[in-house]
C-alpha positions as CSV (number, residue, x, y, z in Angstrom):
1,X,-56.8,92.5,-21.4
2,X,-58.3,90.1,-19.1
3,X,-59.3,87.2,-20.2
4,X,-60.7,84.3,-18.4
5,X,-62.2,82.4,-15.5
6,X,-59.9,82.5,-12.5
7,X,-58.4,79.6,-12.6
8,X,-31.2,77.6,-16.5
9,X,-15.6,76.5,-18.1
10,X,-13.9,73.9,-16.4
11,X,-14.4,73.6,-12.3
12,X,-12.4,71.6,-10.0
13,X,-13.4,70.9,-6.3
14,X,-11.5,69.8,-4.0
15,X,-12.4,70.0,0.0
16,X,-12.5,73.8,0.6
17,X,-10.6,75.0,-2.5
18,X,-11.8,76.2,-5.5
19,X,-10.1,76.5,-8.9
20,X,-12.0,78.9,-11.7
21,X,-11.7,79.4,-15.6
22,X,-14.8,81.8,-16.6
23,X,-15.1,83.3,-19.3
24,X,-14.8,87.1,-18.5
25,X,-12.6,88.9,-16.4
26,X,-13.2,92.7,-14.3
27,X,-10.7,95.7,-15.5
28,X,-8.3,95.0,-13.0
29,X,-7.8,91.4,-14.8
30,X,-9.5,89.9,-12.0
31,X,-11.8,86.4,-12.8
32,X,-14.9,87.0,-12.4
33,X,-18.1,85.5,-10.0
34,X,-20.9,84.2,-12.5
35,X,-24.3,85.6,-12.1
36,X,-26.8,83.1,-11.2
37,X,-30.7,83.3,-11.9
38,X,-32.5,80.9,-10.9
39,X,-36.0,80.7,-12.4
40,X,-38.8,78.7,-10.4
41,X,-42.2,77.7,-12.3
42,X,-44.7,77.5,-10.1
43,X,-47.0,73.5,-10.8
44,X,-45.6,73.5,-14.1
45,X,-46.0,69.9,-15.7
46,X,-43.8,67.1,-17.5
47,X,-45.7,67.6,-20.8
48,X,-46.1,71.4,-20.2
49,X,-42.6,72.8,-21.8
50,X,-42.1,72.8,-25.9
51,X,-38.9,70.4,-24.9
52,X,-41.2,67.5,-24.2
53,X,-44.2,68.6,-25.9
54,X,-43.9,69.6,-29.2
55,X,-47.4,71.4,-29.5
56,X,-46.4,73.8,-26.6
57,X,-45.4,77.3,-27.3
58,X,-42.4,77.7,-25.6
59,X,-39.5,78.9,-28.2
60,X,-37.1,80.8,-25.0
61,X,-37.2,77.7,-22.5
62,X,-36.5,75.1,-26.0
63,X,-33.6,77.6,-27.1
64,X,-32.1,78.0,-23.9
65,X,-32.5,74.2,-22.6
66,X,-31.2,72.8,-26.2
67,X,-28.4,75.1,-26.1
68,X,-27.3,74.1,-22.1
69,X,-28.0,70.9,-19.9
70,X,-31.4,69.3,-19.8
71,X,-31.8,67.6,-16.4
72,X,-34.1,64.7,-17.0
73,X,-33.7,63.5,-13.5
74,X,-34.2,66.2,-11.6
75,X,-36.7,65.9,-8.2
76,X,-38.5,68.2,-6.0
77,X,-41.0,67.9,-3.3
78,X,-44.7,66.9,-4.0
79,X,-45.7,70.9,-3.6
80,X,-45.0,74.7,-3.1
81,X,-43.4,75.4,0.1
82,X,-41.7,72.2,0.3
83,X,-39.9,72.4,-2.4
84,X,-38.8,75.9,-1.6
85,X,-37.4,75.1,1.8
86,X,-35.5,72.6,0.8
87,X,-33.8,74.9,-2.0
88,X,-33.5,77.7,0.4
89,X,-31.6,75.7,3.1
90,X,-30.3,72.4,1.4
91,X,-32.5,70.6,3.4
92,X,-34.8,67.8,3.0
93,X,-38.8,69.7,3.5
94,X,-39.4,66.4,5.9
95,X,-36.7,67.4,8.3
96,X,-37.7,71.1,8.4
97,X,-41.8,70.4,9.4
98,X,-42.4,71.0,5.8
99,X,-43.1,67.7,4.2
100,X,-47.4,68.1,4.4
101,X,-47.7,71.0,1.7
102,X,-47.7,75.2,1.2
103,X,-48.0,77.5,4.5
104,X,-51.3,78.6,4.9
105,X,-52.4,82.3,4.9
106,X,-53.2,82.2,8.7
107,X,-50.2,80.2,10.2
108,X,-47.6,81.4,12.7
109,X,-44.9,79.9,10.9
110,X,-41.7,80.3,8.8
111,X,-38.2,78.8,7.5
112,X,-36.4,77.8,10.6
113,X,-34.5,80.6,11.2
114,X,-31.9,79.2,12.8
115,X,-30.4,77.8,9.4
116,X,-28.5,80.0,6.9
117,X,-30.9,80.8,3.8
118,X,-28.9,80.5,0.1
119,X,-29.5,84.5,-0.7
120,X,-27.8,85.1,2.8
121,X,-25.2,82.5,2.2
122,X,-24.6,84.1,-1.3
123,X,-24.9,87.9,0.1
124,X,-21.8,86.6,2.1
125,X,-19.9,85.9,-1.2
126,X,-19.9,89.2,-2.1
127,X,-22.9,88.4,-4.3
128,X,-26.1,91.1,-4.4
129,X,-29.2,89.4,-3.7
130,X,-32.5,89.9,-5.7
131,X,-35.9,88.1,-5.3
132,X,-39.0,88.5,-7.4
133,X,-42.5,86.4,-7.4
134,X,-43.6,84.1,-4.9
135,X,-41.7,83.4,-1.2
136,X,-44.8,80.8,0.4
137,X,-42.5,80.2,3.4
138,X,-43.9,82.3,6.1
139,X,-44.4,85.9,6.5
140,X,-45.6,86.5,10.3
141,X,-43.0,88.3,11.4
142,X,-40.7,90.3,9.2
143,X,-37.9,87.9,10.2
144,X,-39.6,85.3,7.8
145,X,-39.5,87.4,5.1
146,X,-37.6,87.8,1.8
147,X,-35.3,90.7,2.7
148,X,-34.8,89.6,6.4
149,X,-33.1,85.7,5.1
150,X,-30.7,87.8,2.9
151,X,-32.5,89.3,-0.3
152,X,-31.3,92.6,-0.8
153,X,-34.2,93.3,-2.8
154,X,-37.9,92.0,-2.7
155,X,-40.9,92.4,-5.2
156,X,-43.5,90.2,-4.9
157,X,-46.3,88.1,-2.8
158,X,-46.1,85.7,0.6
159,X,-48.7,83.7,-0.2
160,X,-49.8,80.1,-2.0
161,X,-51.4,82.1,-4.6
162,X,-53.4,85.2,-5.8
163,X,-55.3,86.6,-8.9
164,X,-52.8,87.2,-11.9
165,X,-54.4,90.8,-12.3
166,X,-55.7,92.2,-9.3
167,X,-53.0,90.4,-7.0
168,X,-55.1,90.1,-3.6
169,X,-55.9,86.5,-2.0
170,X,-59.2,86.9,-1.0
171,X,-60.3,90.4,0.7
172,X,-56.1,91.7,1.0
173,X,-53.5,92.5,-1.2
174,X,-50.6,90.8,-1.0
175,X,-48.2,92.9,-3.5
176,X,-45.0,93.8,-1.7
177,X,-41.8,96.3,-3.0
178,X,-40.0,95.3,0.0
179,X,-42.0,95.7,2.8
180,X,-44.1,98.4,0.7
181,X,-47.4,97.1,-0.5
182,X,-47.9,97.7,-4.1
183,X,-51.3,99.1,-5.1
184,X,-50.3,100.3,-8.2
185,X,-50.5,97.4,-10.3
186,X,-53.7,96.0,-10.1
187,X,-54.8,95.2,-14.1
188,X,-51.3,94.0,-14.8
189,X,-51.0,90.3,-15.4
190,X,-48.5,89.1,-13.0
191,X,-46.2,87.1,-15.7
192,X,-45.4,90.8,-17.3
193,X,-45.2,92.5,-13.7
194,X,-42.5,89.8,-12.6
195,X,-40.4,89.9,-15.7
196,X,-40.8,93.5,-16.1
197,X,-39.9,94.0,-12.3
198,X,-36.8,91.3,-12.6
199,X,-35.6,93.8,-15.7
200,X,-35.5,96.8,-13.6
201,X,-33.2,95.1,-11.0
202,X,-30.8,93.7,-13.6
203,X,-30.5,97.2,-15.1
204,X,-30.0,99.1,-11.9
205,X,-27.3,96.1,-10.8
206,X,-24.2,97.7,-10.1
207,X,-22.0,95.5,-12.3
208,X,-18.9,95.7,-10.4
209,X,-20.5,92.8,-7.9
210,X,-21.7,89.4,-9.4
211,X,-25.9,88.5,-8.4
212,X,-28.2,86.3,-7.5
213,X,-31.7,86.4,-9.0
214,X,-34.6,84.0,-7.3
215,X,-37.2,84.6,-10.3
216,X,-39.9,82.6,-8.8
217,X,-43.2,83.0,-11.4
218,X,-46.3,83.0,-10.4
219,X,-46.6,80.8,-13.4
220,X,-48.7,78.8,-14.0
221,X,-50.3,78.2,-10.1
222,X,-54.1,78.7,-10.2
223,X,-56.5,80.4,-10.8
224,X,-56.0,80.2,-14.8
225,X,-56.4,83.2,-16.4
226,X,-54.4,84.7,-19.4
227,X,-54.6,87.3,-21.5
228,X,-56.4,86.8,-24.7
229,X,-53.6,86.9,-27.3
230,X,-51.8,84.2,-25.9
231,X,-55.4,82.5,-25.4
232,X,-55.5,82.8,-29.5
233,X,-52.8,80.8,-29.8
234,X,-54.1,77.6,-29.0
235,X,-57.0,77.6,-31.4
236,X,-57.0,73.7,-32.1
237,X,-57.1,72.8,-27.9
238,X,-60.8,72.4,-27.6
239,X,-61.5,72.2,-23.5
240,X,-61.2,75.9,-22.3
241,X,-59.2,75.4,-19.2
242,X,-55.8,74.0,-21.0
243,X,-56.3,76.3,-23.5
244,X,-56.0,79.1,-21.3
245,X,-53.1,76.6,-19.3
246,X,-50.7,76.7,-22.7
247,X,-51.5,80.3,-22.7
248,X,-50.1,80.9,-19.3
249,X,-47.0,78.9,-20.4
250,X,-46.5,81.2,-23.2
251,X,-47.4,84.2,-21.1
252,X,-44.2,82.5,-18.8
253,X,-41.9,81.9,-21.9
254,X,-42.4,85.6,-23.1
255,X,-41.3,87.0,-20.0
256,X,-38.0,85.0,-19.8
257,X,-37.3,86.0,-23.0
258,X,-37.4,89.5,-22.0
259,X,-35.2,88.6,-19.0
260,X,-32.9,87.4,-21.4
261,X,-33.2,90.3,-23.5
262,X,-32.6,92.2,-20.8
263,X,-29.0,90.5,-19.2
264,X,-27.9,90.9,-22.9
265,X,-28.8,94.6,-23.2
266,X,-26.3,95.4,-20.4
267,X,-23.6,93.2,-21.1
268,X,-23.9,90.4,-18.3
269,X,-25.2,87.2,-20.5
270,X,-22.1,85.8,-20.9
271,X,-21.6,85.6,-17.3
272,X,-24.6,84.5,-16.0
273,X,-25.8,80.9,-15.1
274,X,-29.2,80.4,-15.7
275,X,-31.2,77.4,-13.8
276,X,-35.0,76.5,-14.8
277,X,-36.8,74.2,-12.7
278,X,-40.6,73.6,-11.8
279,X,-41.2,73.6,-8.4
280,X,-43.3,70.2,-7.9
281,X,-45.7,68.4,-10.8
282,X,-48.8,69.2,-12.4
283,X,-52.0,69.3,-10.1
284,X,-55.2,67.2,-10.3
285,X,-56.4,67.7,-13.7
286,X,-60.2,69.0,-13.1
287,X,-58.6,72.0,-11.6
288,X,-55.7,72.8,-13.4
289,X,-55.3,71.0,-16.2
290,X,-51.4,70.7,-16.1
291,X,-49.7,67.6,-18.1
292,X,-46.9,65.4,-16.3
293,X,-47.6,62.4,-19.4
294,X,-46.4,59.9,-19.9
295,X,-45.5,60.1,-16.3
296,X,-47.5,58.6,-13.4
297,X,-49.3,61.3,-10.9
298,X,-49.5,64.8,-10.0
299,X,-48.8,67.1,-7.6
300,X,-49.0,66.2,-3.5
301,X,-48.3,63.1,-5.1
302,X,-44.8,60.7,-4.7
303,X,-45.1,59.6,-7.7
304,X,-42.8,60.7,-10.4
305,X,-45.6,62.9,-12.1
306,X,-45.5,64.6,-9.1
307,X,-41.9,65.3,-8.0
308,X,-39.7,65.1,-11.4
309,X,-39.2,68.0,-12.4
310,X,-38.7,70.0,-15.8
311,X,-35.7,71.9,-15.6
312,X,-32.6,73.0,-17.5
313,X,-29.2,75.1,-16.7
314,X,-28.0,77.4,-19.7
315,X,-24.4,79.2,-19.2
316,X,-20.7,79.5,-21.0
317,X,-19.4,78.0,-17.3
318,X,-20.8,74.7,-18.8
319,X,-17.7,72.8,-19.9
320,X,-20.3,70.6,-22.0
321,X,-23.6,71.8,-23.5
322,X,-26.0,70.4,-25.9
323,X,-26.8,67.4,-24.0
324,X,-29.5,65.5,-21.7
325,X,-28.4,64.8,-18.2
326,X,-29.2,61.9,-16.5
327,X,-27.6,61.8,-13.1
328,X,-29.8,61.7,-10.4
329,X,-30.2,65.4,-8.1
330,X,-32.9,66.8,-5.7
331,X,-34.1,70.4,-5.3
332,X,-31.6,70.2,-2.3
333,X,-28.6,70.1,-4.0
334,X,-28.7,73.6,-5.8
335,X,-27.8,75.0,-2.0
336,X,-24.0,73.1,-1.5
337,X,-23.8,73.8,-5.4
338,X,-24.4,77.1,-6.1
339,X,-22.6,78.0,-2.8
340,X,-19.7,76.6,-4.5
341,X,-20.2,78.1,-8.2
342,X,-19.7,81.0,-6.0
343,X,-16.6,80.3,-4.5
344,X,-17.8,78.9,-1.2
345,X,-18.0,76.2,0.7
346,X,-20.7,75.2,3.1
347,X,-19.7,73.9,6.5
348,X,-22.9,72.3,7.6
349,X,-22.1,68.2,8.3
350,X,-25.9,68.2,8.7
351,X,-27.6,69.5,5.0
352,X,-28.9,66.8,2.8
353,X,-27.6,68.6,-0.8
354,X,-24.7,67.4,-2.4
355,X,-22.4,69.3,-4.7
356,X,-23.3,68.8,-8.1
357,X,-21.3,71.4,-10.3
358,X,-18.2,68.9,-11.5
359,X,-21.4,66.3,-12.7
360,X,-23.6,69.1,-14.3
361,X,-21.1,71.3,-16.0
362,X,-19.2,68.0,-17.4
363,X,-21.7,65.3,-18.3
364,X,-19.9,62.7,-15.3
365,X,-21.7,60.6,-13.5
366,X,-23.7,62.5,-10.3
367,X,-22.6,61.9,-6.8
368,X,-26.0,61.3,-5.5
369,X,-27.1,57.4,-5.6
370,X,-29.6,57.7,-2.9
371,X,-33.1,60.1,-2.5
372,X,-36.0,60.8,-0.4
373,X,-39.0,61.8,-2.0
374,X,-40.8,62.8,1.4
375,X,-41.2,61.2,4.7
376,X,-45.2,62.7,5.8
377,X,-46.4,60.9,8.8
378,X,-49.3,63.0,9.0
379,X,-50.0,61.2,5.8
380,X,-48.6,57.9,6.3
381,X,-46.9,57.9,3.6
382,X,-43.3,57.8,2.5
383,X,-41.0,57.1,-0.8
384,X,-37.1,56.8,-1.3
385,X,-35.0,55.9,-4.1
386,X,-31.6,53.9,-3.6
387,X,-30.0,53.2,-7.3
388,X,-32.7,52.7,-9.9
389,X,-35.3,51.5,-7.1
390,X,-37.6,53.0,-5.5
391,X,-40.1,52.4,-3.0
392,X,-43.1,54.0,-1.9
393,X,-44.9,53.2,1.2
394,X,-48.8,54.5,1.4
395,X,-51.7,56.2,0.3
396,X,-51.6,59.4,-2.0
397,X,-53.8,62.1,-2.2
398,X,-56.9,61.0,-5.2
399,X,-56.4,58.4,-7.7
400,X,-53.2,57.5,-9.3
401,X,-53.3,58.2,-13.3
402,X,-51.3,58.6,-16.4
403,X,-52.7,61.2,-18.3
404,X,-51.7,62.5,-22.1
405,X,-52.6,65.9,-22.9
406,X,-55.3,66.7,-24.6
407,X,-53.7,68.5,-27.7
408,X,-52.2,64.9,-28.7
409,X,-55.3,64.3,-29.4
410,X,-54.7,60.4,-28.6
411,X,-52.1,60.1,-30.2
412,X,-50.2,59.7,-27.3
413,X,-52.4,57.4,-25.4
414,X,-55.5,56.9,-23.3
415,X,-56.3,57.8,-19.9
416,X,-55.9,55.6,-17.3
417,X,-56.2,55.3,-13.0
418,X,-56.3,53.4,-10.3
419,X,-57.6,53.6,-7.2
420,X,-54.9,53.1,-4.7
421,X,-55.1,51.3,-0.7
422,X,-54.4,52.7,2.2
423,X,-51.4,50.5,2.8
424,X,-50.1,50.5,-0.4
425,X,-46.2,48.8,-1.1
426,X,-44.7,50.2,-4.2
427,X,-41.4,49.4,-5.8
428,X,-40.7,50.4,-9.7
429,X,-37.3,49.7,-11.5
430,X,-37.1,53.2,-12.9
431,X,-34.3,52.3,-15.0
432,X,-36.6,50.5,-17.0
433,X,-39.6,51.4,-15.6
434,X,-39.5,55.3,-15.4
435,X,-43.5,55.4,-15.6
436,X,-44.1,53.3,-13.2
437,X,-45.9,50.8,-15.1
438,X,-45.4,47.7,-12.7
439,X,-45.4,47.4,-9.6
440,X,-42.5,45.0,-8.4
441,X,-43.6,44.5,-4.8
442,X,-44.6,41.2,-4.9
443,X,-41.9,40.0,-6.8
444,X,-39.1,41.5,-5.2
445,X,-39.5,41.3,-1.1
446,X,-35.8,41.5,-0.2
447,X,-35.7,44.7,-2.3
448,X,-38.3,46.1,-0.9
449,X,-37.3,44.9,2.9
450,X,-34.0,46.8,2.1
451,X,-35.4,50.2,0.8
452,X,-38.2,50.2,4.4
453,X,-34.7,49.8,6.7
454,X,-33.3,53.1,4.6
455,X,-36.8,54.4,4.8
456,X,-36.8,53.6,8.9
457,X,-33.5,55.1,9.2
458,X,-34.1,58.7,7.1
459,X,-37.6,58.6,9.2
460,X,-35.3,59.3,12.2
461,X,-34.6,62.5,11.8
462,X,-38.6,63.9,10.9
463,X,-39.2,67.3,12.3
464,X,-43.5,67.1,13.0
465,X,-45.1,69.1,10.4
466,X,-46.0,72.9,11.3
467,X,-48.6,72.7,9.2
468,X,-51.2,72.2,11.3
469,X,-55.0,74.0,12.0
470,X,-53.3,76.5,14.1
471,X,-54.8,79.3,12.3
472,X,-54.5,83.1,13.8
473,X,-56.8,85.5,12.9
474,X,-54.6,88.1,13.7
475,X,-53.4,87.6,10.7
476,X,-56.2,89.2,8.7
477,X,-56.2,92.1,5.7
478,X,-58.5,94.0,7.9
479,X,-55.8,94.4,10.9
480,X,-52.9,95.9,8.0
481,X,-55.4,98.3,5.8
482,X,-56.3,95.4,3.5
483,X,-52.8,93.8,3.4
484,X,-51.3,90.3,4.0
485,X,-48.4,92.1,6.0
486,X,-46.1,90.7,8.8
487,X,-46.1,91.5,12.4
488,X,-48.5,89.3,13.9
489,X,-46.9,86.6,15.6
């Protein structure tokens, strides 16, 4: 019914060798590959998952993150296609010309395509390939596109965003079953068309090859709408907008669970590695009403409220479970490791990920010690993170906050933001300091002279942002009978 307003075993690595112990083995005796799905939530917040917010509706995502690794430092970019870049290629968004924000309907542009995507460097593993949800990383020309970069299947939308029911972005659809636009499915909220569509692969997967699932939810990106039951759940939340927001987290839990369901139905659970993550923090409360408390900022932020991700990874490869991590890993770093989970090894000297597995899977200390947030000289603004400091250089996007949710009902707090300067010096201790509470700037020059030389040095390798107003209208509904669709550019 429609309801409202729009609005995540024991591995050793060493160099280009590979040693495996999983748990199940093919009929010739044969180790087997693990499955991977990775599940991306689309401006899910800190405060927004049952894990870190007790009055959230989230029993799947709880179960499955208790029972595997919660990654408590886990980054991503400050937004959608960002983010997604850098896990497709292992590459920093900033040296791709995506560090300003999402691809636009009307731009000419895409992932590089002279780099490897993950799906095709899987597909190359002997892996099949299967995408469902959002891509947001260029559409043009079918090269851009999901089953072009290695996805052996596609099902799903090219754009930022769309209406959870009728699935159109202004006057055009944008539904696709490959390169097939979907009109079927308009009335069908899009949390149970993604999960229902992500079942139907996994049940028609030929078993005999391991897979790769990229589950990436519309969940829970504007415009907020839910249907009513989950609505009902939240009677006590007073304000209607994150009332209908926890609804569309449960709408998002329900929908894994039948994912779940599903890999157990047909026997591949106990070989499949399941990954969580939100792609980028809450956005600015007004318009969303996503929670990153006790965190500082939201999303197109570099703050930590707008680039620390929830996220979890749930599988028997773990050789320890049951714990928080609290190594330090970027949204890059899923490339060079799931290439290896899958028995690769990835040649390029150039990509920014770093292995991981050996840390996650084992509770050891990570590899990485140093991060950049972003580099956006478009924005001037900038933030790395060497050890436990980190320094951000600039002016964000709107006011700076710290924002509890509103079914704490202040129990958790008060409001509070600041107004920030256009040349703004930040430098937090987030050792101690993980809100960033106090600035340290002042206090600490030589620190902060040492984290701009890294900064000066990273900013060497910025690729100018493609987002830019170089909007075609050739890209309009009305040339591709009412469908965002490839092919003009």
């Amino acid at each position: 019914m429609r309801a409202f307003s729009r609005l995540a075993v024991l591995s050793l690595f060493t160099f280009g060798y590979i040693w495996w112990q999983f748990p199940l083995k093919n009929h010739g005796g044969q180790l087997r590959k693990p499955n991977i799905i990775f599940i991306l939530a689309d401006d899910l917040g800190w405060a927004d998952v049952g894990y870190n917010n007790p009055y959230l509706i989230t029993p799947t995502i709880d179960k499955l993150a208790r029972e595997g690794v919660i990654l408590n430092q886990s980054y991503v970019s400050q937004s959608c296609s960002p983010s997604r870049a850098a896990f497709m290629t292992g590459y920093y968004s900033y040296r791709l010309g995506f560090q300003t924000g999402g691809i636009r309907n009307k731009l000419p542009y895409g992932l590089p395509l002279n780099l490897t995507a993950l799906p095709r460097k899987l597909h190359q593993l002997g892996y099949s390939t299967y995408m469902v949800g959002k891509w947001h990383l260029g559409y043009c020309k079918e090269a851009y596109t999901p089953t072009r970069r290695g996805f052996d299947k596609f099902y799903g939308y090219y754009l930022a965003g769309q209406d959870y029911y009728t699935h159109s972005f202004y006057d055009g659809l944008d539904l696709h079953d490959n390169f097939d636009p979907d009109w079927s499915q308009n009335g069908t909220y899009s949390s149970y068309l993604f999960s229902d569509k992500a079942v139907d692969m996994i049940h028609s997967h030929d078993k005999a090859k391991p897979f790769f699932m990229y589950l990436a939810y519309q969940s829970v990106h504007g415009p907020m709408e839910v249907p009513r039951k989950y609505f009902d759940m939240y009677p006590e939340v007073k304000g209607e907008k994150r009332r209908i927001l926890l609804g569309m987290v449960t709408a998002l839990d329900d929908g894994i669970a039948k994912v779940v369901r599903a890999l157990k139905t047909n026997g591949l659970w106990e070989n499949t590695l399941l990954i969580f993550s939100s792609d980028n923090g809450a956005p600015l409360l007004g318009i969303h009403e996503g929670s990153n408390w006790p965190l500082l900022g939201m999303k197109q932020q570099l703050f930590e409220g707008g680039t620390r991700a929830v996220g979890f990874i749930h599988g028997n490869m773990l050789k320890n479970t049951g714990y928080t991590y609290n190594g330090m890993m970027h949204i890059v770093d899923w490339y060079p490791t799931l290439v290896r989970i899958a028995g690769g090894h990835v040649q390029d000297p150039e990509i920014d990920g770093i292995n991981l597995w050996d840390a996650l899977s084992t509770n050891s200390p990570s590899p990485r010690n140093e991060m950049v947030y972003n580099i956006i000289p478009e924005w001037e603004l900038a933030a790395i993170r060497v050890g436990n400091f980190k320094l951000l250089r600039g002016k964000n996007q709107h006011n700076a906050c710290w924002i509890p949710p509103e079914e704490a009902k202040g129990k958790w707090g008060s409001p509070f933001c600041f107004e920030q300067k256009k040349d703004a010096v930040y430098l937090f201790n987030l050792k101690d300091d993980p809100c960033e509470r106090t600035n340290l700037a002042e206090m600490m020059p030589d620190k902060v002279n040492q984290l701009t030389r890294r900064l000066e040095e990273k900013s060497a390798k910025v690729v100018p942002a493609i987002d830019k107003n170089d909007m075609s209208l050739k890209s309009l509904p009305s040339n591709f009978g009412g469908v965002w669709s490839p092919g003009w550019c």
